[in-house]
C-alpha positions as MATLAB code, in Angstrom:
seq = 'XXXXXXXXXXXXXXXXXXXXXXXXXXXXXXXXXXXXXXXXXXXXXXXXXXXXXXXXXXXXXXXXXXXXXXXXXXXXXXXXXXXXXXXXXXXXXXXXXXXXXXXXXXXXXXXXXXXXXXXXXXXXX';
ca = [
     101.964  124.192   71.041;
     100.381  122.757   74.058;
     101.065  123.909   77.907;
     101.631  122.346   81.194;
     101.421  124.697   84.214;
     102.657  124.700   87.497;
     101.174  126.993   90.011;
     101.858  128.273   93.559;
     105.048  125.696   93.818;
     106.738  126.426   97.147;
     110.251  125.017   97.474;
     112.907  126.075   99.895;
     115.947  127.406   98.653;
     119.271  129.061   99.518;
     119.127  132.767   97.605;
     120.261  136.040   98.469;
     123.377  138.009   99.799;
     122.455  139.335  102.932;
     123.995  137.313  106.067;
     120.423  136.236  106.781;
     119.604  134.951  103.735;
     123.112  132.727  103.723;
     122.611  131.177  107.177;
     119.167  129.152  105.606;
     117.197  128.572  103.109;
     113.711  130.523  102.374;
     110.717  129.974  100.781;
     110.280  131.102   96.922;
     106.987  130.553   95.071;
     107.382  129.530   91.423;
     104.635  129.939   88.598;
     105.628  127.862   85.917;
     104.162  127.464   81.990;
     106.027  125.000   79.674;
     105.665  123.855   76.222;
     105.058  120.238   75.364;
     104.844  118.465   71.850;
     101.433  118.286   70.196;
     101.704  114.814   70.210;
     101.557  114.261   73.606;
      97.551  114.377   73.783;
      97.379  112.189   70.319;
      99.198  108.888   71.957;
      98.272  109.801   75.880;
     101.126  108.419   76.587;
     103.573  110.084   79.606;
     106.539  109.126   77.847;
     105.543  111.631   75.218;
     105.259  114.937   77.309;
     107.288  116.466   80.346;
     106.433  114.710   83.399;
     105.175  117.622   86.222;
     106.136  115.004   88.855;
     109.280  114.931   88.022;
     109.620  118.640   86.894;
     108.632  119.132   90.818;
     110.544  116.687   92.298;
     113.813  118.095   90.276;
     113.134  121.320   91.474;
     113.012  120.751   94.674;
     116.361  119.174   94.785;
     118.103  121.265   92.617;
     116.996  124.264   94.851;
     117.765  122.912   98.400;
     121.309  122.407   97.639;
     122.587  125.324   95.647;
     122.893  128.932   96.575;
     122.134  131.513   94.402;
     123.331  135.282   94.618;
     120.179  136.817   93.252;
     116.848  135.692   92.481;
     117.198  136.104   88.673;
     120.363  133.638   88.527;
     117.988  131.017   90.178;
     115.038  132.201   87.617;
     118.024  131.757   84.348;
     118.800  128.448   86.063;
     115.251  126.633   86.004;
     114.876  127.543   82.786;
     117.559  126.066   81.399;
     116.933  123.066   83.126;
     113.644  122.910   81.601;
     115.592  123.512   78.521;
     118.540  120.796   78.976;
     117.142  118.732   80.951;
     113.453  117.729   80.299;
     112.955  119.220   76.973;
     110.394  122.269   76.887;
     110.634  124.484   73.661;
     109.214  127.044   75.521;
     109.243  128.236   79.210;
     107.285  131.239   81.412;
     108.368  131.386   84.914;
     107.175  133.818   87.833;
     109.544  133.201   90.601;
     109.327  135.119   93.763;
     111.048  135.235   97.526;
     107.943  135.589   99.947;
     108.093  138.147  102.582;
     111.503  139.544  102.641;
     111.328  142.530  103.020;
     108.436  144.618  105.878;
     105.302  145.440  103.794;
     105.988  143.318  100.767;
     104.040  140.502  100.133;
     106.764  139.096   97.160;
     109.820  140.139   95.351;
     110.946  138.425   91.974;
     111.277  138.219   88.377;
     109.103  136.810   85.480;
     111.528  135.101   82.369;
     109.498  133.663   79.632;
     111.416  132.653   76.067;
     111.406  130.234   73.828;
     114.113  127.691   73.833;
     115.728  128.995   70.101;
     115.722  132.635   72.740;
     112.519  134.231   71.066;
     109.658  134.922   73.105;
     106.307  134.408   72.402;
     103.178  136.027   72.872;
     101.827  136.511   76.135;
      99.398  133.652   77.535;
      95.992  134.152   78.841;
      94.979  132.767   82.207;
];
């Protein structure tokens, strides 16, 4: 299976439950690793991969207008939309909120599973 990778993505996006984190959005950083069909490189065609454009541009939107309790429910929800939506057999995400909380640099979650719910083995790099 080949990869695509999205690193260091910062969107804006309504999650938390404090009162502070209600009243607007805040930055999360997402690290993201997807599957793509093998055939993508043989044709080098865009139409036969997951386009990171519009992976990023989804994102973005998706994010900006919902609100999510906790950080994992937003985690659960990009990967199923790389699931439903665009296709990936396989996702690894590293989603964090950036400097919530005095002396912490990030707080978040890392999901990675296959689309049929198995994981697979860890990825270098």
């Amino acid at each position: 299976m080949d990869f695509i990778f999205i690193e260091e993505l910062r969107v804006q996006a309504w999650v938390g439950i404090y009162p502070r984190e209600k009243a607007a959005p805040q930055t999360v950083e997402l690290h993201l690793t997807f599957g793509v069909p093998d055939s993508a490189a043989e044709r080098d065609e865009i139409d036969d991969t997951i386009n990171y454009a519009d992976v990023v541009e989804r994102l973005r939107k998706e994010l900006a207008e919902r609100h999510f309790n906790l950080i994992e429910t937003l985690g659960e929800y990009v990967v199923g939309l790389l699931f439903d939506e665009f296709g990936a057999p396989w996702v690894k995400l590293k989603i964090a909120k950036i400097g919530v909380m005095k002396d912490v640099r990030r707080v978040g979650v890392y999901i990675q599973r296959g689309k049929d719910g198995r994981s697979l083995p860890e990825l270098s790099g």
